[in-house]
LUMNU-738361 format. One line per field, with one value per residue (C-alpha): x, z, y; residue number from 1. Coordinates in steps of 0.1 Angstrom, whole numbers, plus 5000, padded with zeros to 4 digits. Example, Ala and Ser with C-alpha at 12.3 -4.5 7.8 and 13.67 -1.06 7.14 Angstrom:
<recs>
u 5123	5137
w 5078	5071
v 4955	4989
seq 1	2
</recs>
This chain:
<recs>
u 5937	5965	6000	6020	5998	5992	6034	6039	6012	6030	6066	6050	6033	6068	6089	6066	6064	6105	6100	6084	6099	6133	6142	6140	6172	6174	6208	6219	6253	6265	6250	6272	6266	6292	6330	6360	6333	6353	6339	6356	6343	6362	6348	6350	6371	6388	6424	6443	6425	6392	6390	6355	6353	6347	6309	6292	6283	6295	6305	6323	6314	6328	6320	6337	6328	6339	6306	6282	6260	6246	6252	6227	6236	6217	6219	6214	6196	6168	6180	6189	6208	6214	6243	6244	6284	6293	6302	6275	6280	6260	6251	6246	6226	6224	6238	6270	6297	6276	6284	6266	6269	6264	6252	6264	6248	6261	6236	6245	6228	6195	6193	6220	6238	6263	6264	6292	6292	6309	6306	6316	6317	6313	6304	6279	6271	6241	6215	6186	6158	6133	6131	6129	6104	6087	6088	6076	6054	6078	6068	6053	6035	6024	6027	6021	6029	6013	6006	5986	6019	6040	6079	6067	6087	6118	6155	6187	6221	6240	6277	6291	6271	6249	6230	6217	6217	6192	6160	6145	6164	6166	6136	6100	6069	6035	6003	5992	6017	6020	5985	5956	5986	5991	6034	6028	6000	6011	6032	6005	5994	6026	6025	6061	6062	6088	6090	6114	6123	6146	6161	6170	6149	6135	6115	6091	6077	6046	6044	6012	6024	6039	6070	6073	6108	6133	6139	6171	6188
w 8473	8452	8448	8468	8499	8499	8495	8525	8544	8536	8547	8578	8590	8579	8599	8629	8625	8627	8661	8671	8665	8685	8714	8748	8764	8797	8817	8849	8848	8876	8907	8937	8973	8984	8993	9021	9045	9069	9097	9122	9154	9166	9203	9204	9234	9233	9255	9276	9307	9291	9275	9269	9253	9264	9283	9250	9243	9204	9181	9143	9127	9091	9068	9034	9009	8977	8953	8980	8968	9004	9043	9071	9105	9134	9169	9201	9214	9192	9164	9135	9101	9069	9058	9019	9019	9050	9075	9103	9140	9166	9201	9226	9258	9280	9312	9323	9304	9280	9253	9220	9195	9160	9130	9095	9063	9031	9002	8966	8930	8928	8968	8976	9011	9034	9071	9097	9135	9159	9196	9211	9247	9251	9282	9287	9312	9291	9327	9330	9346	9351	9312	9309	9333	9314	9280	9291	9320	9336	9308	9275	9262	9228	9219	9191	9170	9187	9155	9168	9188	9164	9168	9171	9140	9137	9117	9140	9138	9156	9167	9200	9205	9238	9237	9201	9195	9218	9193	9157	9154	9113	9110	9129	9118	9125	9142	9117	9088	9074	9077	9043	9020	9004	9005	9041	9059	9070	9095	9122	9115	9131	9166	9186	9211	9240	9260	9290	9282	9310	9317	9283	9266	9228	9204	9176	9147	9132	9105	9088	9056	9045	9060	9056	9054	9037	9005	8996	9024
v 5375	5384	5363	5387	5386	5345	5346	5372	5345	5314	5330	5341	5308	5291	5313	5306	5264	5269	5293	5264	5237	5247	5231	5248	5245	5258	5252	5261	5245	5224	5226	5219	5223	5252	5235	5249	5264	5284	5304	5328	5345	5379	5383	5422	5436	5400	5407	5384	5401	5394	5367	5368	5403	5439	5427	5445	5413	5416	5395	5397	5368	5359	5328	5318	5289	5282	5285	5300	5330	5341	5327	5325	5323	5302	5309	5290	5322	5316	5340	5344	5367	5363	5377	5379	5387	5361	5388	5398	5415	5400	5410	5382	5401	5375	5391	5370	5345	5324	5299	5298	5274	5295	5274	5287	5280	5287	5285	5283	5276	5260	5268	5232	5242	5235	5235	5238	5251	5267	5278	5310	5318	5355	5378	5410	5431	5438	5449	5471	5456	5488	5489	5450	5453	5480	5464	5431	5436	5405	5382	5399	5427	5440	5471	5493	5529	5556	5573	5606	5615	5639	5630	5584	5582	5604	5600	5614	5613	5583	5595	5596	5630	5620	5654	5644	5606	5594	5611	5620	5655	5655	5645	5637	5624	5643	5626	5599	5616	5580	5568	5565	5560	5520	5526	5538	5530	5498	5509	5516	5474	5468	5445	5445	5420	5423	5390	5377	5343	5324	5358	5368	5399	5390	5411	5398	5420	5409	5431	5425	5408	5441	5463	5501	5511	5537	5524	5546	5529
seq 1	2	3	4	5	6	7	8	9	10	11	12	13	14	15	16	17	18	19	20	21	22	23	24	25	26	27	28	29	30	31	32	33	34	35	36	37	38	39	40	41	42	43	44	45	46	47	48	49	50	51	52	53	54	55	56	57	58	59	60	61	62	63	64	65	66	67	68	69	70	71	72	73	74	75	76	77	78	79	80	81	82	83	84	85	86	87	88	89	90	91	92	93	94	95	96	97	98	99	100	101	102	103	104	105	106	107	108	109	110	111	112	113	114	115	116	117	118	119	120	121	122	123	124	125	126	127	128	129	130	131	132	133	134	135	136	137	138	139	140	141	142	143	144	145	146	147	148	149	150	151	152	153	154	155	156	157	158	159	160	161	162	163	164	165	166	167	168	169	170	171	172	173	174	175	176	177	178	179	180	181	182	183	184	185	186	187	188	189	190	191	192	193	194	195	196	197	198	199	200	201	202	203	204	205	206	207	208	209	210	211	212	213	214	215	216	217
</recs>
């Protein structure tokens, strides 16, 4: 071995004793539990006449923290968002004048919260108790794609146009168009499960472990 290669393999072994030797220094700054939580609840349809909104049932809800990165919102109906910018719409259906109380969390670094809550008393006129009836059998059901129908997965417009709205007119699926492919095939694993719980209608998705969705939206 020549001079010039032991030099190159002396320089070399140095350079990697000094990589070595530096300290890691990994800093996440201070980390505080958001401040000034601040939530407010507009009750949709809210007048003098009707206090309790328009009976839709909908609610604008909107959170603010100093040093919070995302919000999560709890409700007393069993439900839940999350809400990444603080502001989320929620529908209460319980038929009649209810009062929830809504739990806001605001989350910020290295996952420290804060919590505050509020109620809101809100009315709907949400009723239709042939499809409740339909969807839950009077206490629950399971149901699940019915993949060898063409049109059980469609894209349509959603305006006030009632003559187009209500189904898939861009676009409709074919009988199993989404099965034998790994991005798409787990769609037909989903289980919904419609339920009547003291008088109030509920949905659960078990998805599988993996969710098949649009990904440009």
């Amino acid at each position: 071995m020549n001079k010039k290669i032991i030099l190159k393999i002396v320089s070399l072994f140095a350079i990697v004793l000094m990589m070595g030797c530096q300290n890691d220094d990994f800093t996440f700054g201070s980390i505080d539990s958001p401040t000034n939580l601040k939530v407010t609840a507009e009750i949709i349809g809210k007048t003098t006449a009707t206090p309790n909104g328009d009976g839709s049932g909908t609610v604008k809800f909107t959170a603010k923290a100093d040093g919070a990165i995302s919000y999560k919102y709890v409700y007393s109906d069993g439900t839940s968002d999350n809400a990444p910018n603080g502001v989320i719409t929620k529908r209460f259906t319980k038929t009649g004048v209810n009062t929830y109380t809504v739990t806001v969390i605001a989350s910020g670094k290295g996952g420290v919260s804060t919590t505050t809550t509020t109620d809101v008393t809100v009315r709907s006129d949400f009723s239709d108790a042939e499809a409740v009836q339909f969807l839950t059998g009077g206490t629950s059901k399971k149901w699940y794609w019915s993949a060898s129908e063409a049109g059980h997965l469609g894209v349509g417009q959603n305006d006030g146009d009632a003559t187009k709205n209500y189904y898939g007119n861009y676009y409709q699926a074919g009988a199993w168009e989404k099965a034998g492919s790994p991005t798409s095939g787990c769609l037909y694993e989903n289980e919904l499960t419609f339920s009547l719980e003291g008088g109030q209608l509920k949905f659960q998705l078990n998805n599988g472990g993996a969710t098949f969705f649009n990904a440009s939206i």
